[in-house]
N, C-alpha and C positions, 0 to 999 in steps of 0.2 A: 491374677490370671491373664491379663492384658496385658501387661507388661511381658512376660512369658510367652505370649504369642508372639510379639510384635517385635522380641531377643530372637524369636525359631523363625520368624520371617527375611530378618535381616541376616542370621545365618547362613540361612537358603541363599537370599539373595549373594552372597561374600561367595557362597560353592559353586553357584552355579557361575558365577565369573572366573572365579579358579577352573574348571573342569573347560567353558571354553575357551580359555587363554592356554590351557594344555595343550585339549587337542588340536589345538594352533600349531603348538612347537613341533606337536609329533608325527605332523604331516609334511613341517620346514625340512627335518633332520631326516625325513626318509629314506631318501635317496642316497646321502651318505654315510647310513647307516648301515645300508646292505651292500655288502661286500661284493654279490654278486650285479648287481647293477651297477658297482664302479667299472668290473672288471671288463662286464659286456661296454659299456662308455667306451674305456678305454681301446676296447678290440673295433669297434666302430670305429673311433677316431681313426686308430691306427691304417684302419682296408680305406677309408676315406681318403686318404692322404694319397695311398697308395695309388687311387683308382684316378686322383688328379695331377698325379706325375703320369701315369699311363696315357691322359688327356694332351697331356703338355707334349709329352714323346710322338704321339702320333698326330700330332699339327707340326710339329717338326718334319715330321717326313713327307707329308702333306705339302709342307709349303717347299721341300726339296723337292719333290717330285713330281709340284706345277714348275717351277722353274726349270727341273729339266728337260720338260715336254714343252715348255714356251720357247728355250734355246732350241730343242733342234725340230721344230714346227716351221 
């Protein structure tokens, strides 16, 4: 009977290492698991991009339009 316990102990212990080495993986692979959180990623990125070419265009005119209020000042 000791023997028997101490096979359902050691068991236990081998599952419960398995179950948290799982839900390890299945919280690793979540994000590229859902389709829909690549796609929003993706749409983020994309207005990202956008909104720092927007940045870059309007230092551009910024820095034409102190130049040409310094030229005719």
């Amino acid at each position: 009977m000791a023997l028997q316990r101490d096979a359902l102990a050691q068991h236990k212990r081998v599952r419960a290492s398995l179950q948290r080495r799982n839900a390890g993986h299945a919280t690793d692979q979540g994000f590229t698991k859902s389709h829909r959180l690549v796609m929003d990623f993706e749409h983020r990125k994309k207005a990202t991009l956008a909104v720092k070419e927007q940045i870059e265009e309007t230092k551009e005119k910024f820095e034409n339009l102190a130049r040409f209020v310094k030229a005719n000042s």
